[in-house]
C-alpha positions in Angstrom: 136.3 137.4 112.0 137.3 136.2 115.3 139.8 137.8 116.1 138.4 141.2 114.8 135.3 140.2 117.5 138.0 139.7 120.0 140.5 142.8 119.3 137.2 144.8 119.4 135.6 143.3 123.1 139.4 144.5 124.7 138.7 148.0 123.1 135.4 148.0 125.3 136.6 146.6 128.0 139.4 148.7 127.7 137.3 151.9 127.7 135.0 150.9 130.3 137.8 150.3 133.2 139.6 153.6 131.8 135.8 155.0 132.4 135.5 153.9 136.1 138.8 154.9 137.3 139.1 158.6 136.2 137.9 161.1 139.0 135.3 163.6 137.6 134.9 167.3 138.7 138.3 167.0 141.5 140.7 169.7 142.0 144.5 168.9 142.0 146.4 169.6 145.1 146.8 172.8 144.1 143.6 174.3 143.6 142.2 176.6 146.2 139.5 178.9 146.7 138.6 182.6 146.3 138.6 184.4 149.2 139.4 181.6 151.3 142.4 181.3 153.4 144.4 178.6 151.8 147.8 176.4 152.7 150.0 175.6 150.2 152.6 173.0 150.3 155.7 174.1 148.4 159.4 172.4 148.6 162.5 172.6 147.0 165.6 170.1 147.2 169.6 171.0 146.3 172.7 168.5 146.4 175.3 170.1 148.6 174.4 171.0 152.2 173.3 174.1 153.5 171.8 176.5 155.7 170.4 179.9 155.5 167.6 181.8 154.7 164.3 181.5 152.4 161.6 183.7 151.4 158.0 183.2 150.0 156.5 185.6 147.0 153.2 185.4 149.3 155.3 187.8 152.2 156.4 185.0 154.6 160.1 184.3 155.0 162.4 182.1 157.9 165.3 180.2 158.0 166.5 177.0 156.4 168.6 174.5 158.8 170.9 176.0 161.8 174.3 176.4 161.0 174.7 177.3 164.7 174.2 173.3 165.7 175.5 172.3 162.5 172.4 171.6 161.3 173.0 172.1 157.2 170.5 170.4 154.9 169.5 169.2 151.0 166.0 169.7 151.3 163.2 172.1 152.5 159.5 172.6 152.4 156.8 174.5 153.7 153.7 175.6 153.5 152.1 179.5 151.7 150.0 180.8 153.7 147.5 183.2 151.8 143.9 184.4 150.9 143.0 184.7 146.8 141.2 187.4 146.2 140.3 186.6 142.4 139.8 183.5 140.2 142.8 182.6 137.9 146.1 181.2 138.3 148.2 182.4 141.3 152.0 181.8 140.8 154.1 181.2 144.4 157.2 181.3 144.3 160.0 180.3 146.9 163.4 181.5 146.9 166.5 180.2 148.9 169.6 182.3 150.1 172.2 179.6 151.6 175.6 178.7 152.0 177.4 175.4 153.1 179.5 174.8 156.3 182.0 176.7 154.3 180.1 179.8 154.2 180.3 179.1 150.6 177.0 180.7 148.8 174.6 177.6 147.5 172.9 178.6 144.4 169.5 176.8 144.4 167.1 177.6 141.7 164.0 179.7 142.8 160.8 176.7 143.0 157.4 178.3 141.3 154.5 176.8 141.9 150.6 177.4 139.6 147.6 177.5 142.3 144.2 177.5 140.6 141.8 179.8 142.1 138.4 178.8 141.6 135.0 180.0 143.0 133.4 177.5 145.6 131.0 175.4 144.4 127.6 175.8 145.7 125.9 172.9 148.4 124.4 170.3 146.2 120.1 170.8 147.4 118.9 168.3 149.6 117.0 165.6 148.5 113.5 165.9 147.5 111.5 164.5 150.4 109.0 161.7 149.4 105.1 162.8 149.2 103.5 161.6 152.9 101.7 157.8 152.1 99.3 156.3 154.2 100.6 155.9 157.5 102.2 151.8 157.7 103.0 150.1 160.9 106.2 148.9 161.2 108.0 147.5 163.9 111.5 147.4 162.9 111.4 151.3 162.4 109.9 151.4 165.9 113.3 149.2 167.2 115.4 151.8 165.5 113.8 154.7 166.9 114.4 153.3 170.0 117.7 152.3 170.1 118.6 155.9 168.5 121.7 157.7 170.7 120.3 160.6 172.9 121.0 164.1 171.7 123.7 166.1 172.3 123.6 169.1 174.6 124.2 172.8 173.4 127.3 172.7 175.6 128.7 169.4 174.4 128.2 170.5 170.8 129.9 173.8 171.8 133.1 171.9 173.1 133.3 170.0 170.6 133.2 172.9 168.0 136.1 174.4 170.0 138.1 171.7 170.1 138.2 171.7 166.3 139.0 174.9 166.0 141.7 174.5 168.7 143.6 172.1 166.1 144.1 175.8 164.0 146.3 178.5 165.1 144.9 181.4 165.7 148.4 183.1 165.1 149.9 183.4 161.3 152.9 184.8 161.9 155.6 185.1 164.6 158.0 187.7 163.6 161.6 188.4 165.9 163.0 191.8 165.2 165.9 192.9 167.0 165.7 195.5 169.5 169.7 196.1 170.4 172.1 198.2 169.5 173.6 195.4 167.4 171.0 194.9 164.0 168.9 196.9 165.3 165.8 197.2 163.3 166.7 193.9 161.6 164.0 190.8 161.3 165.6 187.9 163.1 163.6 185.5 162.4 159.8 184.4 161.2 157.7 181.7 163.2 154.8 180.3 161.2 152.5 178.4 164.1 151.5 174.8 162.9 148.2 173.0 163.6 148.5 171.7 167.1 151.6 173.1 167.8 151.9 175.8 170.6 155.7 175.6 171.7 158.3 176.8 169.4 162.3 178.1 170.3 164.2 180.5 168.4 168.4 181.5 169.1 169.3 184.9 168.7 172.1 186.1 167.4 175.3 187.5 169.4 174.8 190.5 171.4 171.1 190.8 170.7 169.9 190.7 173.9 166.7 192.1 173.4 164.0 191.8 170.9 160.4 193.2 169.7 158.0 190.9 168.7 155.5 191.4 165.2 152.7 188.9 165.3 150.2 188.9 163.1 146.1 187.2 163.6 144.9 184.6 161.2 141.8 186.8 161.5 140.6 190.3 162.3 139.0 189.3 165.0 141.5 188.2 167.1 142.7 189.9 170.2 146.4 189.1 171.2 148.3 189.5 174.3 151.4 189.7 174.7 154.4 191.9 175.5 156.1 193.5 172.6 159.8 193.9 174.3 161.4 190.9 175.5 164.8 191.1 177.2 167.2 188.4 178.2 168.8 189.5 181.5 172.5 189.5 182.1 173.3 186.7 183.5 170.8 184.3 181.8 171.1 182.3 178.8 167.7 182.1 177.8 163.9 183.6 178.4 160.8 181.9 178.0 157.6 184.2 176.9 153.8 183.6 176.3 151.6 184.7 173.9 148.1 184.4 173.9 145.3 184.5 171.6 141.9 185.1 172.1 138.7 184.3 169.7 135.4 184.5 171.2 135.2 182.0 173.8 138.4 179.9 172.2 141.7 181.0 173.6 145.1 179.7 172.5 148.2 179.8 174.5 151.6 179.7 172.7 155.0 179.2 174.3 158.5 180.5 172.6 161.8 180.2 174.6 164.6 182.7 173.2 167.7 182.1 173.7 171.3 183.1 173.2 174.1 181.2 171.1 175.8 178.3 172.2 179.8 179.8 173.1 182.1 176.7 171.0 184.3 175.1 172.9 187.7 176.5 171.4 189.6 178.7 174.1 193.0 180.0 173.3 195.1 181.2 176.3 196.7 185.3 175.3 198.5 187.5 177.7 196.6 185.9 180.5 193.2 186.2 178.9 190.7 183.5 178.1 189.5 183.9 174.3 186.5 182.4 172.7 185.5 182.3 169.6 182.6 184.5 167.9 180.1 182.4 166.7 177.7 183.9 164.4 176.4 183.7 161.0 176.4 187.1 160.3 180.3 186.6 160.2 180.8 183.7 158.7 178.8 185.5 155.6 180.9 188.8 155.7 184.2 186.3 155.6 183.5 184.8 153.3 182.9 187.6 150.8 186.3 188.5 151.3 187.5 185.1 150.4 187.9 183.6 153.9 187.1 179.4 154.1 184.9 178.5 157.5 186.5 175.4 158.3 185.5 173.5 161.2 188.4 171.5 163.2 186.0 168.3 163.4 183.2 168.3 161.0 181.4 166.1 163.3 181.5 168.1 166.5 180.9 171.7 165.3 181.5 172.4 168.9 184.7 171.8 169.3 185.7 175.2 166.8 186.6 176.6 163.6 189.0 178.6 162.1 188.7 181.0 158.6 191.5 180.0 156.0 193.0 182.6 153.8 195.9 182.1 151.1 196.7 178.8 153.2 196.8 180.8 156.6 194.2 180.2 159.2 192.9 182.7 161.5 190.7 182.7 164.0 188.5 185.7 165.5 187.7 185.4 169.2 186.8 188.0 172.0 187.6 188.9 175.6 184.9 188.5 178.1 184.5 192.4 177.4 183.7 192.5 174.3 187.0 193.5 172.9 188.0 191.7 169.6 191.0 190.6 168.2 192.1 188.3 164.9 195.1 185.8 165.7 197.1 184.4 162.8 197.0 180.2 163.6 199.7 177.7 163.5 199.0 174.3 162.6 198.2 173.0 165.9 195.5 175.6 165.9 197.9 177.6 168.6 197.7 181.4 168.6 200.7 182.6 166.8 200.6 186.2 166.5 197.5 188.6 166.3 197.2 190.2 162.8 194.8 193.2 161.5 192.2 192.8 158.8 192.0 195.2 156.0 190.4 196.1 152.9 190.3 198.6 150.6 187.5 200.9 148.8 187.8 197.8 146.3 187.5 195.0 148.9 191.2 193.9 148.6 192.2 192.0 151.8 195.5 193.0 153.4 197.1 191.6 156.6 199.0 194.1 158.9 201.1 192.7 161.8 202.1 194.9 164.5 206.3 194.1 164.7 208.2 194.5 168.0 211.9 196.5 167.4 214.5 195.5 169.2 215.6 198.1 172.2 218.9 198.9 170.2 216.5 199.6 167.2 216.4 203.1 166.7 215.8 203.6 163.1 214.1 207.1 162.1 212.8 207.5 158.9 212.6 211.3 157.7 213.3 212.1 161.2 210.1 210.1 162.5 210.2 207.5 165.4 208.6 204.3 165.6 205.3 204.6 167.5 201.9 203.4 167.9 198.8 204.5 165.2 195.2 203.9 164.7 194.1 202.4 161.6 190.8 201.4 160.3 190.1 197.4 160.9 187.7 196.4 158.0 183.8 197.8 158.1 182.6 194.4 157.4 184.1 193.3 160.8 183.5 196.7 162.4 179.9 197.0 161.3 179.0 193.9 162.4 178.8 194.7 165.7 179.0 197.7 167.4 179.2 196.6 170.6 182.4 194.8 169.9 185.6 196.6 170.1 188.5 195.4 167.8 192.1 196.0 168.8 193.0 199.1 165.9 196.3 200.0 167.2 199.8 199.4 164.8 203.5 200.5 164.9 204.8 201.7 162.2 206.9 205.6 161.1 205.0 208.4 159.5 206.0 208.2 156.0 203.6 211.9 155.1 200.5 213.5 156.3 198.3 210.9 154.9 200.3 207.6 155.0 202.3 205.4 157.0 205.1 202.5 156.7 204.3 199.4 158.8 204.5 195.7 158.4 202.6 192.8 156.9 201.9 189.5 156.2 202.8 188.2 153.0 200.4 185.4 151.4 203.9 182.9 152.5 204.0 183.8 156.0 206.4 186.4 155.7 206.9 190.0 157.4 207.8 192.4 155.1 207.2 196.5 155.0 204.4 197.5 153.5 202.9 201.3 152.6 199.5 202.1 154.3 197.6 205.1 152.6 194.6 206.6 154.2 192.0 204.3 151.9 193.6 201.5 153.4 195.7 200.5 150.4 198.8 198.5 150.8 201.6 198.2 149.2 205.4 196.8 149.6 207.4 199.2 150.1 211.0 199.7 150.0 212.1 202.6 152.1 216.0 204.5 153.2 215.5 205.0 156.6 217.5 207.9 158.1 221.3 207.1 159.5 221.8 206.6 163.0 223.4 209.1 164.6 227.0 208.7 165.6 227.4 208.8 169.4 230.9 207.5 169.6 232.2 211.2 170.5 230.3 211.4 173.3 231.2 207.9 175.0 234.8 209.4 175.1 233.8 212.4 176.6 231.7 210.8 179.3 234.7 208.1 180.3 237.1 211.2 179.8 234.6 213.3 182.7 234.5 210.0 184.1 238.1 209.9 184.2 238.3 212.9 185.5 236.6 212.6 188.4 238.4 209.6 190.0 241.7 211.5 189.5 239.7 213.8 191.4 239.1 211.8 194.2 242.0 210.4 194.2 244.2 213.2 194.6 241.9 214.5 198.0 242.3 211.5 199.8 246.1 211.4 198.9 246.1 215.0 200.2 243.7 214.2 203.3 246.1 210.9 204.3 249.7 213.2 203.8 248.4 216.0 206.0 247.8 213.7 208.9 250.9 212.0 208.6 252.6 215.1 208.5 250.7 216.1 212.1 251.4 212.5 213.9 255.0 213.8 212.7 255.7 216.6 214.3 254.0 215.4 217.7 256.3 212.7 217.7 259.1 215.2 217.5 257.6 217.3 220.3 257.6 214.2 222.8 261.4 213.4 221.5 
């Protein structure tokens, strides 16, 4: 009986502390309200490195890390920004396109997220104010009365109310489009102002030099100033712009440098030229769909260069301080060894093309065509980049027909062999007859025989010219004897 007594007093007691420590009528984290601006926290976490881009089912996207600084990452959160406009369940979802040093694609699972949207819940009523009782003097409520702060003034509860509302951007969304020739159109990048926060930075990619600015008001009523074009002047690096908003008698002031990528530290010395290499993500991303490696040359200083490895070749593509471009085939001191041409086909097949130098004596002809210099089309992936960049498309090679040529390339060993080059950029090895040389030994002998001919020549006048004077000094002498 005891011990039933006792088994039952730990069930109360039991049910009592279970009683006293679960909340009653609390929303979870995620639970907003209806047609309420609400914030979100969302984050999502991977195991390789990474850097890229993300993207938000409520409309707001940005970047994740800086591959630019090295700056590659396991982990990313932020907050969705967005107004319910019924009660339910709101599913967010955030989605993660990214890729390690490498430029190898990082396949992250998209992170969903259940909001409950629920209608506010109404003030609770004031207390019920007690029924006036005969009127009871007390002293101690006259001490309290009496040592009671002083009011506050109108304008020191109106700076007070703006200061609070200073802590929250007036400013959703910062968006960089680009303006240049190069991506032109393109979103950039997406700035989402924090609380307190009114100085933010952004790098722009290469050759964007100018960019238009898409900012969107946390409100409707909120007027902004700022200008729309922003251009980074030659000669500069960077440009720092201000944006202001303006709500009733609250005005925010936010700050955002631009500025262009840092140049790595790689040079390579060609024909008298300094080459640098082109930094940009954009490029690292078409590379390596074609099956190109980003590999840096020391992981921990980014800085110091890269190269893109290919069938156990490394290449790097670098630029003249005039925008012409040009891919060199690497030894392994990281030394330019040769430049190269990058090719692919309607099926994205990578060929290499190198441009051979013949010998002088060389004269090979095949179906009575010379050896010359053609144009040939570098790969759209580089090409399209960037317009404003200018890669070398110039070859030797023999017209082979009216659509084709026969040129050299680089084998996946390191070998130059001939190759076939049809007009959909398809190559091939090729084994060719070129035409005979022609036989010019006939016409040595006549030119030493004319040759010949000539020295007799003047040989025999000066033999004549000498015997005719001696034949004069002659017959003086015999007219003084």
């Amino acid at each position: 009986m005891k011990k039933l007594l006792k088994q039952l007093l730990l069930i109360l007691v039991l049910t009592a502390f279970t009683l006293n420590i679960w909340p009653n009528d609390t929303f979870a984290a995620t639970t907003v309200y209806v047609n309420e601006r609400a914030s979100v926290p969302i984050s999502v976490s991977w195991s390789k490195p990474g850097a890229g881009f993300y993207k938000l089912s409520t409309g707001q996207n940005g970047t994740v890390g800086n591959p630019l600084s090295g700056d590659y990452v396991t982990s990313f959160s932020t907050n969705a920004v967005f107004t319910p406009n019924s009660v339910g369940t709101q599913k967010i979802t955030l989605t993660l396109d990214i890729s390690d040093s490498g430029a190898n694609i990082i396949s992250v699972p998209a992170k969903t997220i259940e909001v409950k949207v629920v209608n506010k819940p109404a003030p609770k009523p004031a207390p019920a104010k007690p029924k006036p009782s005969a009127p009871v003097i007390d002293n101690t409520e006259k001490e309290k009365q009496e040592q009671k702060a002083p009011e506050k003034t109108a304008e020191e509860i109106e700076r007070e109310e703006l200061a609070e509302r200073m802590k929250t951007p007036l400013i959703r969304e910062i968006g960089i489009v680009s303006n240049s020739e190069r991506l032109n159109g393109e979103k950039l990048n997406t700035i989402e102002p924090e609380s307190e926060k009114f100085e933010y930075s952004a790098v722009l990619p290469r050759n964007v030099n100018e960019i238009k600015l898409e900012i969107r008001p946390s409100q409707e009523d909120v007027e902004l100033i700022f200008d729309e074009i922003v251009s980074i002047e030659e000669g500069q690096d960077s440009v720092e712009l201000v944006i202001k908003a303006v709500q009733d008698k609250l005005e925010q002031e936010f700050t955002l440098v631009l500025s262009k990528p840092e140049e790595s530290k790689f040079v390579m010395e060609r024909d008298t030229k300094q080459l640098r290499l082109i930094v940009d993500p954009y490029l690292d991303k078409s590379m390596a769909s074609l099956g190109f490696e980003k590999v840096f040359i020391n992981k921990d200083d980014p800085s110091l260069g890269f190269y893109y490895t290919y069938n156990n070749q490394n290449f790097a593509i670098v630029t003249d301080g005039e925008n012409n471009a040009y891919t060199y085939l690497l030894d392994g001191e990281n030394e330019p060894v040769r430049e190269v041409f990058l090719l692919t086909s309607p099926n994205n097949e990578v060929s290499i093309l190198v441009n051979e130098i013949l010998s002088e004596d060389d004269g090979r002809q095949l179906n009575e065509n010379i050896y010359e210099e053609y144009e040939i089309q570098i790969s759209q992936l580089l090409t399209d980049l960037d317009p404003t960049l200018k890669f070398n498309n110039k070859v030797s090679g023999w017209r082979y027909d009216e659509t084709s040529i026969i040129t050299h390339g680089l084998t996946s060993e390191g070998e130059v062999e001939l190759v076939h080059l049809s007009e959909l950029n398809e190559v091939k090895s090729a084994f060719v007859s070129f035409d005979r040389e022609p036989d010019n030994s006939i016409y040595k002998w006549i030119y030493l025989g004319f040759g010949l001919w000539i020295v007799t020549l003047i040989a025999f006048i000066v033999y004549a010219i000498v015997k005719s004077r001696k034949s004069k000094e002659d017959e003086i002498a015999n007219i003084y004897d």
